[in-house]
LUMTIDREN-693337 format. One line per 10 residues: their letters; for each residue x negated, y negated, z of C-alpha. Coordinates in Angstrom, 2 decimals. Example, Ala and Ser with C-alpha at 12.3 -4.5 7.8 and 13.67 -1.06 7.14 Angstrom:
% residues 2
AS	-12.30:4.50:7.80  -13.67:1.06:7.14
This chain:
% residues 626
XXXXXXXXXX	-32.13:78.05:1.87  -34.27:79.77:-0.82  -35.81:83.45:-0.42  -39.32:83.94:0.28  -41.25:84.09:-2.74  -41.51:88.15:-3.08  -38.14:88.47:-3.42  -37.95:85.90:-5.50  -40.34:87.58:-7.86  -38.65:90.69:-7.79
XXXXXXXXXX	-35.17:89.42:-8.45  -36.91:87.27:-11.09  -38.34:90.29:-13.12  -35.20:92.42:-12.63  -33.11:89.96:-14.22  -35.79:89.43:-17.06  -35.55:92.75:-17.13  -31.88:93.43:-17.39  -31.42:90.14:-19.98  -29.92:92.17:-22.93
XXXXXXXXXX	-27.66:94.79:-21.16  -26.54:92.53:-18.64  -25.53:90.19:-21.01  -23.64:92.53:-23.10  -21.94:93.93:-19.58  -20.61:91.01:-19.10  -19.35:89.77:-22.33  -17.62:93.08:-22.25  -15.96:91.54:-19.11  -15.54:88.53:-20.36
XXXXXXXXXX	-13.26:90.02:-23.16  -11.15:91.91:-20.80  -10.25:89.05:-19.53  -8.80:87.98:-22.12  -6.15:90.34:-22.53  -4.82:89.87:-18.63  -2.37:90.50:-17.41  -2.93:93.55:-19.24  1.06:94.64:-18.74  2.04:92.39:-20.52
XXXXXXXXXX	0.44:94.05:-23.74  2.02:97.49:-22.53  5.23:99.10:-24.83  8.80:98.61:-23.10  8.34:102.34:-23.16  4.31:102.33:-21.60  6.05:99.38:-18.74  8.93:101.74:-18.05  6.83:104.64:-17.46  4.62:102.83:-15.65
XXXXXXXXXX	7.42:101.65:-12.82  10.09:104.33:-12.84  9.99:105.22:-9.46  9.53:101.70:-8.03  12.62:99.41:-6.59  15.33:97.47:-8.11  13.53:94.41:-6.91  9.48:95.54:-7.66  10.69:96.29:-11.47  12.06:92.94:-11.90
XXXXXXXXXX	8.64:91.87:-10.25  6.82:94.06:-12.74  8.48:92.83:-16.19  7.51:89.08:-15.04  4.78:88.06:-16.86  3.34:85.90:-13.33  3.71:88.27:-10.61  0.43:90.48:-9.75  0.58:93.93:-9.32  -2.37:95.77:-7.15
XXXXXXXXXX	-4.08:98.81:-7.84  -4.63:101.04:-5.17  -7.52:103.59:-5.72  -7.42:105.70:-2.70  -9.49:108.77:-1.31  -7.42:109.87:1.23  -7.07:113.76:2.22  -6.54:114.51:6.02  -9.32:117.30:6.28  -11.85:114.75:6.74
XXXXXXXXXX	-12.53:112.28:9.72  -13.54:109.41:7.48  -10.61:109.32:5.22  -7.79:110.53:7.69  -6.95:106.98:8.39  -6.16:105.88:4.94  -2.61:107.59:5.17  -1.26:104.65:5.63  -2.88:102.19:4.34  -0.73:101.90:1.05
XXXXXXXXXX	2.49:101.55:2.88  0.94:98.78:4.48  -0.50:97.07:1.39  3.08:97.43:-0.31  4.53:95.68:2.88  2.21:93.00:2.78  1.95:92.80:-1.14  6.14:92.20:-0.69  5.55:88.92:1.88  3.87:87.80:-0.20
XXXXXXXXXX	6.20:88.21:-3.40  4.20:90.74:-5.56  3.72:94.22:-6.07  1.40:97.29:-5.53  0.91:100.74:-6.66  -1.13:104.04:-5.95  -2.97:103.96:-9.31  -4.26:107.12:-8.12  -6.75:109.34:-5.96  -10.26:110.47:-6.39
XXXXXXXXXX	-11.50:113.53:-4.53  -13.34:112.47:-1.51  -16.04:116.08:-0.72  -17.79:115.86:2.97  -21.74:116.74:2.92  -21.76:117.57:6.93  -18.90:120.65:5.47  -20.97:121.90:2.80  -24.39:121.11:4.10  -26.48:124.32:3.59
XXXXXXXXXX	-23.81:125.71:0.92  -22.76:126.31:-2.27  -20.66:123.42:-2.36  -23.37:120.85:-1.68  -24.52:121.27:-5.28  -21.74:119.45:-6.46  -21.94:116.49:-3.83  -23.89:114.26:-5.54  -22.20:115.15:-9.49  -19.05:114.02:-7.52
XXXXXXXXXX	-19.61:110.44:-7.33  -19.62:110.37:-11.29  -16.35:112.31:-10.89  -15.22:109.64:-8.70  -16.31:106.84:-10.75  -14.58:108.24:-13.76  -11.17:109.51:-11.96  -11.43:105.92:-10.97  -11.34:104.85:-13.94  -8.86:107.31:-15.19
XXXXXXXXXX	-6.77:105.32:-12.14  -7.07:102.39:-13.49  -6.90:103.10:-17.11  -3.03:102.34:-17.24  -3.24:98.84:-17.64  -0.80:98.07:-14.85  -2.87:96.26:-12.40  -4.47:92.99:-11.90  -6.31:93.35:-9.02  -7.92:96.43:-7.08
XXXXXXXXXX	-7.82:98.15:-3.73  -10.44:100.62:-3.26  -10.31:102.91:-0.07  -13.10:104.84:0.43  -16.32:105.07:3.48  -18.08:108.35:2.90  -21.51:109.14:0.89  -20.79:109.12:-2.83  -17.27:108.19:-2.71  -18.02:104.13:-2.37
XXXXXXXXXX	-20.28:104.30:-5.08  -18.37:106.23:-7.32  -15.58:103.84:-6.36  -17.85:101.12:-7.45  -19.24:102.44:-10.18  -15.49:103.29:-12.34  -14.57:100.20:-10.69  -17.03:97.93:-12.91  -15.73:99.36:-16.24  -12.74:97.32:-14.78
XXXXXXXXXX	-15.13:94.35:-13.54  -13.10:91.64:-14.84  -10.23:92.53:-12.28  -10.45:91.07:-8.84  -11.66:93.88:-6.48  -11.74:94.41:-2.69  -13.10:97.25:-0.52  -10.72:97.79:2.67  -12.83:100.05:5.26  -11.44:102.04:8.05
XXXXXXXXXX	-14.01:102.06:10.29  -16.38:104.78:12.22  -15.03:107.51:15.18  -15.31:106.47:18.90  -18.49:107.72:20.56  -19.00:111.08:21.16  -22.04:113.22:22.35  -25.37:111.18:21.57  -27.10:112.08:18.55  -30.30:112.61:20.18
XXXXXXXXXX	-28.22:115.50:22.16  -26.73:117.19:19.04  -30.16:117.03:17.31  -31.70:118.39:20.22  -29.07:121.39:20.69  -29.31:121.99:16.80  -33.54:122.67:17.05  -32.56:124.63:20.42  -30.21:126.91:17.70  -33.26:127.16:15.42
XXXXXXXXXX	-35.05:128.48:18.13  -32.80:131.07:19.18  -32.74:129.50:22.62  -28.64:129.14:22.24  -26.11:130.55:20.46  -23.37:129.33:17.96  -20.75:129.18:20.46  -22.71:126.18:21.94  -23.83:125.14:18.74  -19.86:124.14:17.53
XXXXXXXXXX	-19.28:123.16:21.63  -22.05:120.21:20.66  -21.14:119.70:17.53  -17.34:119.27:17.89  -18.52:116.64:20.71  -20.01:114.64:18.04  -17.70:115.11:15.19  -14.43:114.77:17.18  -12.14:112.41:15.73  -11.05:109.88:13.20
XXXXXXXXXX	-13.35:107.88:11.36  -16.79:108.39:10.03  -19.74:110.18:11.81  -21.98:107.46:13.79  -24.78:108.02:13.12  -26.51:105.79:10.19  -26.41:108.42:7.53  -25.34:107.38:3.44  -21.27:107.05:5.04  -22.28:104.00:7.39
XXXXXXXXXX	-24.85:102.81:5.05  -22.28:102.33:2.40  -20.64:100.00:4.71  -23.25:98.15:5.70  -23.88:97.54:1.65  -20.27:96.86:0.85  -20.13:93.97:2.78  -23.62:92.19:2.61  -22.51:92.61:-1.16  -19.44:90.49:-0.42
XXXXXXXXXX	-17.08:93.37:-1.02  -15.61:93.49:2.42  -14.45:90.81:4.86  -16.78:89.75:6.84  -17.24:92.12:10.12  -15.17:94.49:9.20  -17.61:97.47:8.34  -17.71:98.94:12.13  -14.21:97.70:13.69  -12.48:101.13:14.88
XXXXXXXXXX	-9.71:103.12:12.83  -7.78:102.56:15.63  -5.97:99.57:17.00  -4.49:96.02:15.88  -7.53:94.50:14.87  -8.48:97.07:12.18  -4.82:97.10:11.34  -5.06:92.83:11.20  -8.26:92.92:9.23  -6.38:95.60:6.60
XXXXXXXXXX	-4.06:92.73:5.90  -6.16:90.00:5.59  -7.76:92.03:3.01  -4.39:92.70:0.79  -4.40:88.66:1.32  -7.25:87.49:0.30  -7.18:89.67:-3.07  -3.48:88.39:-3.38  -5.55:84.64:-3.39  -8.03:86.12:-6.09
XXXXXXXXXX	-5.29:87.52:-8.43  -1.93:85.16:-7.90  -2.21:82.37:-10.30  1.27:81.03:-8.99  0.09:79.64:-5.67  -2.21:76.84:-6.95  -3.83:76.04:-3.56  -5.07:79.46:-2.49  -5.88:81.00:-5.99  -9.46:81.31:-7.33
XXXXXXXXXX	-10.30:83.90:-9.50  -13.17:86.07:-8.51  -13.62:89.19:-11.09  -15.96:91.88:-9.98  -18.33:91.38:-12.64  -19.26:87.91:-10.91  -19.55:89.65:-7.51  -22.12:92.33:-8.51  -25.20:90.63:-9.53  -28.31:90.85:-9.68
XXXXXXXXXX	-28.71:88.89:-6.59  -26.32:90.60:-5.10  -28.15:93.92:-5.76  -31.29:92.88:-4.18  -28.84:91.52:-0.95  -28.18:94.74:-0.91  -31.41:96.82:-1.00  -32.86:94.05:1.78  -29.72:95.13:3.73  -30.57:98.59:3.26
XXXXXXXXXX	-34.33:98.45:4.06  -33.49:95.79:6.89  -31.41:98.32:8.71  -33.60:101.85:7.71  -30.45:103.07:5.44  -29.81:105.84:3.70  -32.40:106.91:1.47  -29.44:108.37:-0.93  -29.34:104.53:-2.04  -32.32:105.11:-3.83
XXXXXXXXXX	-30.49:106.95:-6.48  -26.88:105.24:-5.51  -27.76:101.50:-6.13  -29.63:102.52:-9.48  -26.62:104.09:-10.69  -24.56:100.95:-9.40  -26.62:98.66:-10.92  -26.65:100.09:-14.20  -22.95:99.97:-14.54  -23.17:96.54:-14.09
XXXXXXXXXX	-25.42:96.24:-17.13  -28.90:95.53:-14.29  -31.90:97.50:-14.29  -33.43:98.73:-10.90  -36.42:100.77:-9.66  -38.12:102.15:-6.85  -41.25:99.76:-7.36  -38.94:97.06:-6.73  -37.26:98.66:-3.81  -40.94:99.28:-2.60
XXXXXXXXXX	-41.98:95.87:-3.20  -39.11:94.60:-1.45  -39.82:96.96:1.45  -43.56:95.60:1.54  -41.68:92.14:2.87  -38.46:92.93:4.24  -38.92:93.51:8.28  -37.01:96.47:10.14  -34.50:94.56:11.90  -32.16:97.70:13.32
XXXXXXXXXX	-32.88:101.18:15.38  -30.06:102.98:14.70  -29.88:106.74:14.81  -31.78:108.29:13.52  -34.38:105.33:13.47  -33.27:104.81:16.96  -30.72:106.28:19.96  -28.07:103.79:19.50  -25.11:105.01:16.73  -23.22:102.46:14.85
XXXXXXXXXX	-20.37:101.09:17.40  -23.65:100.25:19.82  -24.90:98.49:16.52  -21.71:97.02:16.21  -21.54:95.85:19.40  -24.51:94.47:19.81  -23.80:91.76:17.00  -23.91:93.77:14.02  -23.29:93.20:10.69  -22.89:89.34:11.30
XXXXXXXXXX	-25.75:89.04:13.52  -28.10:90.68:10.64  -27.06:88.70:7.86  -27.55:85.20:9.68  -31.10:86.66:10.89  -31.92:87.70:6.97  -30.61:84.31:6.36  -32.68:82.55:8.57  -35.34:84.05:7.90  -35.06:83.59:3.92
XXXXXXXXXX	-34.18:87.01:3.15  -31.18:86.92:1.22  -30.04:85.17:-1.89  -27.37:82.57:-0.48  -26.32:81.27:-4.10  -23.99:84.57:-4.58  -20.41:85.22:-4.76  -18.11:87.02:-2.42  -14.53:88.09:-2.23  -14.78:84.91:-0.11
XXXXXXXXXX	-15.69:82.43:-2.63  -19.63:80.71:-2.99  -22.24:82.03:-0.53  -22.62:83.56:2.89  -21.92:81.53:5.22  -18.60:83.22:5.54  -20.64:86.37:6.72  -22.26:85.02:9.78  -18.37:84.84:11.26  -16.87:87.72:12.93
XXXXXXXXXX	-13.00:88.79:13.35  -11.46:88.63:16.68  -7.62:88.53:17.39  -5.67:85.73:18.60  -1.56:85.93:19.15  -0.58:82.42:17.40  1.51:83.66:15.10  3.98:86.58:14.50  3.47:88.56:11.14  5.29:91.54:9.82
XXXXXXXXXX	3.22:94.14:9.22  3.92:97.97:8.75  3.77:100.64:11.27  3.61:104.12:11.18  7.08:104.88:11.38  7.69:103.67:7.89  9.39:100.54:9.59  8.29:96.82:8.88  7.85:95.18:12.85  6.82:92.55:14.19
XXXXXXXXXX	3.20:92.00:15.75  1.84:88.83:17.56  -1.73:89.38:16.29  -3.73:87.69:13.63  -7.67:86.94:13.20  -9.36:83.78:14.25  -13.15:84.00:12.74  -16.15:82.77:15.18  -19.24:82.23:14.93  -21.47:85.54:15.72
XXXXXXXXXX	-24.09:84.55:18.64  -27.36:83.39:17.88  -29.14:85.99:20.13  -28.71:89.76:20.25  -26.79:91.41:22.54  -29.08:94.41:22.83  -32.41:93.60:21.41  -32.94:97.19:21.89  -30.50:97.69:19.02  -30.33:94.46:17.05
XXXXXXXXXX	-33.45:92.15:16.46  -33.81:88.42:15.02  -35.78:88.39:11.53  -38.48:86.67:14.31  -39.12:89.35:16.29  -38.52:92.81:14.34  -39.29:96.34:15.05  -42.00:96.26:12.17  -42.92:93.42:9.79  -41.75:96.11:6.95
XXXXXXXXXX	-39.01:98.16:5.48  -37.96:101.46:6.41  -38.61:103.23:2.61  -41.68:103.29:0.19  -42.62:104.95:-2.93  -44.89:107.26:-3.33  -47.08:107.77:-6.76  -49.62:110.36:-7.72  -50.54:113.15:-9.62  -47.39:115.20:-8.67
XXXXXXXXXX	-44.95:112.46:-9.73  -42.51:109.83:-7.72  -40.99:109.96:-4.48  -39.91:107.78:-2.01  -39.97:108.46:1.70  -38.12:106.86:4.95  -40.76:105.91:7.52  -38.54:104.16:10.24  -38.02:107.23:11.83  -41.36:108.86:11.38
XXXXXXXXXX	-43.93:107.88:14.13  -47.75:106.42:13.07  -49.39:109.48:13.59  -47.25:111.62:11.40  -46.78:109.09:8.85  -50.41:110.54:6.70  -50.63:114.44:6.44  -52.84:116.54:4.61  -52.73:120.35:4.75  -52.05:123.19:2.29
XXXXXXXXXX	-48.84:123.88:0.49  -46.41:126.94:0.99  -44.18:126.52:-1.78  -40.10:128.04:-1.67  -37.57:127.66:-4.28  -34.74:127.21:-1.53  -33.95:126.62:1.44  -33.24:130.07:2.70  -36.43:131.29:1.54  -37.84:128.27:3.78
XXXXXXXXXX	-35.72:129.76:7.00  -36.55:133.02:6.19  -40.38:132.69:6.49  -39.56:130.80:9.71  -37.69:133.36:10.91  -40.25:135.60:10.52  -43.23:133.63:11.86  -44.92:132.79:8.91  -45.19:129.37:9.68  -46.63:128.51:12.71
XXXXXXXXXX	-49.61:126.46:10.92  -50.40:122.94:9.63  -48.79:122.67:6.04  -46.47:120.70:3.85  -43.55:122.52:2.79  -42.61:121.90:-1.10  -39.17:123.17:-1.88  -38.78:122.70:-5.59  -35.70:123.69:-8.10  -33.60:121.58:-6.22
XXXXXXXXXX	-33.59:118.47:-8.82  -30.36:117.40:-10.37  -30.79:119.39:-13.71  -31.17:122.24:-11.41  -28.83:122.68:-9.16  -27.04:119.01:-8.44  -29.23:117.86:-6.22  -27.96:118.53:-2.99  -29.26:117.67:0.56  -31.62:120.14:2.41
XXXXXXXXXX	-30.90:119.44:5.75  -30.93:123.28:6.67  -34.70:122.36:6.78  -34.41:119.69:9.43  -34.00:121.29:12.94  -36.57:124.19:11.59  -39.25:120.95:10.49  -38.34:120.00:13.81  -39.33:122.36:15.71  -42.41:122.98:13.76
XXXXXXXXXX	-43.38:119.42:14.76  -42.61:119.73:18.17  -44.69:122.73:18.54  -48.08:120.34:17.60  -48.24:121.82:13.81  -48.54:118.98:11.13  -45.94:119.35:9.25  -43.60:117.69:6.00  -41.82:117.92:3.10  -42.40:117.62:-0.93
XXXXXXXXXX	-39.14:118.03:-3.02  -36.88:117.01:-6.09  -33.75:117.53:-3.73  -32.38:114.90:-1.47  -32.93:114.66:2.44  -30.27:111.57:2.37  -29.45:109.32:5.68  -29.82:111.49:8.15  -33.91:111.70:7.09  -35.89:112.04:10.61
XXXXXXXXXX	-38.77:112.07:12.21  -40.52:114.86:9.48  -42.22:113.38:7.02  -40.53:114.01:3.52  -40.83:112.90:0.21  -38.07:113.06:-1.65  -36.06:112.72:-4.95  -39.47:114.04:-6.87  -39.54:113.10:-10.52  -40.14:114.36:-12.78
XXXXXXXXXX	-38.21:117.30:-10.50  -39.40:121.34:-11.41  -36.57:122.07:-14.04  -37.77:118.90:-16.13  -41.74:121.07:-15.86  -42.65:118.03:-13.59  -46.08:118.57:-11.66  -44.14:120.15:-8.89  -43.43:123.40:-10.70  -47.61:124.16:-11.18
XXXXXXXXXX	-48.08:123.62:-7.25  -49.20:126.81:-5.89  -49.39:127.93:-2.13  -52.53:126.83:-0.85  -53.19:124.20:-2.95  -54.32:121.07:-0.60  -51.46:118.38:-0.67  -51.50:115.00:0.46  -48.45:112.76:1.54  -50.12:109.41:2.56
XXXXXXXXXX	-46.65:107.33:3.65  -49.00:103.99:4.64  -50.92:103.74:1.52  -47.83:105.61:-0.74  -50.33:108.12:-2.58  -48.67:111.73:-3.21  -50.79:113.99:-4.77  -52.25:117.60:-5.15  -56.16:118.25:-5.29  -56.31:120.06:-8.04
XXXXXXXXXX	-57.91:118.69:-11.25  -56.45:117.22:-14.56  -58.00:119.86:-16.43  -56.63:122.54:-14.27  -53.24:121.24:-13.88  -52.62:120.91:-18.13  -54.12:124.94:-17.89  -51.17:126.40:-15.34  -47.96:127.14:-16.67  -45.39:125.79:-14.96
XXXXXXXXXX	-42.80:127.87:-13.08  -39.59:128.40:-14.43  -36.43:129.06:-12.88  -34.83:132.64:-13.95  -32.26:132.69:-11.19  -28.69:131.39:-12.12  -27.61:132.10:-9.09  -26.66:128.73:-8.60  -24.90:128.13:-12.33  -21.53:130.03:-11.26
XXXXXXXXXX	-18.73:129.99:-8.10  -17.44:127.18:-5.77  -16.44:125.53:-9.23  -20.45:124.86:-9.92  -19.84:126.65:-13.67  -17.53:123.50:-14.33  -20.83:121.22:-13.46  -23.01:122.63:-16.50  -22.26:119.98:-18.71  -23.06:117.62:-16.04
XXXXXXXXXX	-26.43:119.29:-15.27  -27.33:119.25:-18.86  -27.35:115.75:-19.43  -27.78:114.23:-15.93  -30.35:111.54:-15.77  -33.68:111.97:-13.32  -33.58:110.34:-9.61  -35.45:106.87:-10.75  -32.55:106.55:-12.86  -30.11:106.92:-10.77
XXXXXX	-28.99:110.93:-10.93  -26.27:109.87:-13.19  -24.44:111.34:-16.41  -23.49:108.17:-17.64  -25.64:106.26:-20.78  -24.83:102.63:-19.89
């Protein structure tokens, strides 16, 4: 089945677009190739290095010139809930890599930062300058020339991309994400939101502030609600780099466990050349396409996903050698219907989602319906039909698999794939491509004489969705609380908080501003938000456009805005502008930032460099050139 002609025409222009640099990405790739397996090109003195802490047995593995060798790129730490479970996961990719008759290696770590620890502190400001981090410590990782295929382990916000991103320098290599899967269900979102704007208030304090939200942040696994952590999973795998279904199976339990090795397997298929019935090599470079790309912004817009992917998929893209934009992932939006209500486009978190057909049930809907490019590749081989399966166990064989103990036992499990139904289980949830929540996308762009944003409207109701009052402009978000706490904004405006652009400061989220927004709204003010900074996954029912370019520190429109000045954010026909004149505009200075309060502690003097040559948000947010 082909797409519907707008997304035809989109993907059509973007690979125009992207002729020359995609073409030079992937002779790049091609060359690589070349040279595998790249060991064998290593020193006796690089190889010995390289394995002189593995086995008797592994070495002799090693200095074959047949025998794969994985690279495991890993973000584990055991502070947070959405990386705890990788702990073991390399144990049990050596166990199964040894079943199988090759070998596997940590290749190394990449720092894996939590935005719900540092939201509303210093440390956000490096959140989003750490997926470039990541992407290059990936790299770094890699950079040893040891491995012929890759294991990336990563869920949260900018650790997949960065993953992805340091991953596709290394884009001839066979590649595989292995999730671990979001915490059981805790206290309902809508509860936690709803204590959080009681805080704001002053109606309770911050002992029942942690009580709620260590009820919905209470275990292993990510956070579920459908913030930039799930969204990466949902992309991952309508990209074809996870097996199908297993974005929202459980850190705990056999099947997650079962679905981990079946993972190690299938890249052992894409990487061992020995076996000549199961081996087909599929590089990375051949998995991230354009195609692909645009799977994965109808994914993202299907499902009302994290607006972070707005800069994220740019980024991705270009290290890939393909050129996105907002107007495409507006046009896109214009045609792609809103299939999911998922919190906080909805009450139901990501296990309901799951549950109610998930990730299988939405891609044979987009299917259906002639939303996604079926002529891609996957870690599975040629198209998607693979993806409309989902994992269940079944006890017909025994496998040896590795437990916790550090012991190699015996389980009875292994995964039979079936069919996912062709009805929702919850059309409250989960809708067929026939019969959506809206006939459009959750995320637009807006233009105008301030600049570019975009802005999530899946969560925002009709009436809220077109605002025009007068600005009161803050240069941070404790200036913001501050004038709430005080009373000074009880009134109809739209709040601009500028300076918070990546040359600025990093970028990071402002969800400090959310419950107070909130509460504004709820009170009958009209209300909303004009910034450079990022409102990411989590965006609500506030109106807010975000990721401003050109942002204040680049002496974008933003900086000339003045309190009082009337501002309109009109979400349904995407116009953002200020009603002042031309004239009047080029005759105001623009503010600029004397502060560097920002510049120095919680490591942010190590950033400079980064903040000096980071790109805007339409390009992605990113340090790198390519």
């Amino acid at each position: 089945m082909t797409v519907i002609e707008p997304i035809e025409k989109v993907t059509r222009r973007i690979i125009e677009r992207s002729r020359v640099t995609r073409e030079a990405y992937v002779c790049r790739m091609q060359a690589a190739a070349q040279q595998k397996p790249a060991r064998n090109l290593l020193s006796c003195g690089n190889l010995a290095h390289g394995m002189a802490t593995c086995s008797q047995s592994d070495k002799a593995l090693m200095a074959g010139e047949s025998v794969p060798n994985l690279g495991i790129v890993t973000s584990y730490n055991d502070m947070l809930s959405a990386h705890h479970p990788y702990e073991h996961y390399p144990q049990l990719i050596k166990a199964v890599a040894r079943r199988h008759g090759i070998t596997a290696q940590v290749a190394g770590g990449v720092p894996a930062m939590c935005d719900g620890v540092t939201q509303g502190q210093a440390g956000m400001e490096l959140s989003l300058f750490s997926r470039d981090l990541i992407a290059m410590a990936t790299a770094v990782s890699l950079s040893h020339a040891m491995f012929d295929g890759v294991i990336c382990l990563g869920v949260c916000d900018k650790i997949v991309p960065g993953l992805l991103i340091g991953a596709l320098s290394f884009g001839h290599l066979p590649t595989i994400f292995l999730p671990a899967g979001p915490m059981s269900t805790g206290q309902s979102n809508s509860e936690k939101a709803k204590v959080r704007q009681l805080y704001a208030e002053g109606k309770v304090g911050r002992k029942e502030l942690l009580e709620s939200e260590s009820a919905s942040y209470h275990g292993a696994g990510t956070c579920t609600f459908y913030g930039t952590a799930n969204s990466n999973q949902m992309l991952m795998e309508i990209m074809g780099l996870h097996l199908p279904g297993s974005s929202f199976v459980p850190p705990q339990g056999k099947l997650r466990e079962q679905l981990t090795v079946a993972g190690v397997e299938r890249l052992i298929q894409l990487c061992d050349s020995r076996n000549k019935e199961s081996y087909k090599q599929i590089p990375l470079y051949q998995i991230v396409t354009e195609k692909s790309l645009v799977n994965g912004i109808i994914g993202l817009l299907a499902t009302g996903g994290s607006t972070n992917h707005a800069i994220h998929l740019v980024a991705i893209a270009k290290a890939a050698g393909i050129q996105i934009d907002w107007q495409d992932m507006a046009e896109l939006s214009a045609c792609v219907p809103l299939l999911c209500r998922i919190y906080p486009n909805g009450s139901a978190d990501v296990n309901q989602f799951h549950a109610a057909g998930g990730m299988g049930f939405l891609m044979q809907s987009l299917l259906q319906g002639g939303y996604l490019h079926e002529d891609v590749t996957t870690i599975m081989g040629e198209g998607l039909e693979s993806y409309t399966f989902e994992p269940k166990l079944s006890c017909n064989n025994r496998r040896e698999i590795f437990r916790e103990s550090g012991e190699t036992q015996l389980s009875e499990s292994q995964i039979d794939w079936q069919k996912v139904p062709q009805k929702s289980l919850d059309e409250s949830i989960i809708r067929n491509a026939t019969n959506p929540f809206s006939e459009q996308g959750g995320l637009k762009l807006l233009t105008g004489n301030i600049g570019r944003a975009v802005i999530k409207v899946s969560a925002v109701a009709e009436e809220h969705q077109v605002i025009e009052a007068p600005a009161k402009v803050f240069e941070s978000q404790e200036d913001f609380q501050t004038a709430f706490e005080q009373g000074l904004l009880n009134q109809h405006f739209i709040a601009v908080i500028r300076f918070q652009g990546p040359k600025t400061n990093g970028m990071p989220e402002l969800h400090k501003l959310t419950p107070l927004l909130g509460v504004l709204q709820d009170k009958g003010f009209k209300v909303a938000l004009v910034t450079d900074g990022r409102m990411s996954g989590a965006s609500g029912k506030v109106p807010a456009a975000i990721h401003l370019t050109p942002e204040a520190s680049d002496c974008g429109v933003i900086a000339k805005i003045q309190d009082g000045d009337m501002l309109l954010l009109d979400a349904q026909n995407g116009c953002l502008s200020v009603a002042v004149s031309e004239q009047e505009l080029l005759a105001r200075h623009a503010v600029v930032k004397t502060s560097d309060n920002n510049q120095f502690g919680m490591g942010r003097e190590l950033f400079s460099a980064f903040r000096g040559v980071v790109s805007g948000a339409e390009s992605g947010a990113t340090i790198f050139s390519n």
